[in-house]
C-alpha positions as CSV (number, residue, x, y, z in Angstrom):
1,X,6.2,0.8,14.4
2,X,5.8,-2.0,17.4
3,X,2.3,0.2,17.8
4,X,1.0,-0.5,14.8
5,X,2.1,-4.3,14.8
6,X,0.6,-4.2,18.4
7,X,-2.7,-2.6,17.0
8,X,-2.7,-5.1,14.0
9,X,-2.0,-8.4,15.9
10,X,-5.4,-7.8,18.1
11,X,-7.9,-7.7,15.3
12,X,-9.4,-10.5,15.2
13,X,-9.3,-13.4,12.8
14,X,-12.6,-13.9,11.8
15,X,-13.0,-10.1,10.6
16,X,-10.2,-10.9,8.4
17,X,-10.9,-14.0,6.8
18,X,-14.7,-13.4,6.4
19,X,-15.6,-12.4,2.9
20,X,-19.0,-11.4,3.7
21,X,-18.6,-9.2,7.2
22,X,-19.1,-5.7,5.2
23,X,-22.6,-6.5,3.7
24,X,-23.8,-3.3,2.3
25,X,-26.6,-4.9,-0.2
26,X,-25.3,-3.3,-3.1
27,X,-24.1,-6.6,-4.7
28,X,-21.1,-8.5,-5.4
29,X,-18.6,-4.8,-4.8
30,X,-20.8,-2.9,-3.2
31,X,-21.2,0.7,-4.1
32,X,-18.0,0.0,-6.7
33,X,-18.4,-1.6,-9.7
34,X,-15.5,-4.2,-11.5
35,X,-14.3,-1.9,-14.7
36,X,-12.5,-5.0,-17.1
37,X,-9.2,-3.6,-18.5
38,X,-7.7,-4.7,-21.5
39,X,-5.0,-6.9,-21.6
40,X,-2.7,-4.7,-23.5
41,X,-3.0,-2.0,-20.6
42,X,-2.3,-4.6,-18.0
43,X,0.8,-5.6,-19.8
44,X,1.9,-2.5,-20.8
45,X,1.5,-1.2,-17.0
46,X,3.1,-4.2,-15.6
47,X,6.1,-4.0,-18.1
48,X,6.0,-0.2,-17.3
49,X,6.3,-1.1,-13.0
50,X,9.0,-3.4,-13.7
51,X,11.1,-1.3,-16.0
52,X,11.2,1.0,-13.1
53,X,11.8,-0.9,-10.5
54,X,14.7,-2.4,-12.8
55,X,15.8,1.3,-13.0
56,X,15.6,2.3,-10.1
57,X,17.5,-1.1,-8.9
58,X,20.1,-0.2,-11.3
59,X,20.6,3.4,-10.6
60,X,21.2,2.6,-6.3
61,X,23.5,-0.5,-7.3
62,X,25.9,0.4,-10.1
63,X,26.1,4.0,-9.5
64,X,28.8,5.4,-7.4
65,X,29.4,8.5,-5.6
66,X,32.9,9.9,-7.5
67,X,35.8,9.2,-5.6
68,X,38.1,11.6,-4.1
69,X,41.5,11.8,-5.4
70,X,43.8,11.0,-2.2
71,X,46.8,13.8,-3.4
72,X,49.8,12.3,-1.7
């Protein structure tokens, strides 16, 4: 893990912040091109990631191993 940090904390700024530094010709995205999605989908997806998450949240929060039964 500190390798990777290392790794990352040496490339330099300017590569980075420069929008322009992988110029392939091929236009605003290069050899990809922007596909519009409609806002339904987005919603629906986002809604669908949340729900999830809130799920998933739940599940690792409110549920409990069962306890054992100290017999005395």
């Amino acid at each position: 893990m500190l390798m990777l940090l290392g790794a990352i904390a040496f490339i330099p700024v300017e590569a980075i912040a420069s929008p322009h530094h992988h110029d392939h010709g091929g236009g605003e995205y290069g050899k990809f091109s922007k596909i519009e999605q409609p806002l339904g989908l987005k919603v629906g997806i986002t809604l669908a990631g949340i729900g999830l998450i809130g799920l998933e949240l739940w599940w690792f929060m409110f549920s409990e191993p069962p306890r054992k039964k100290s017999s005395d």
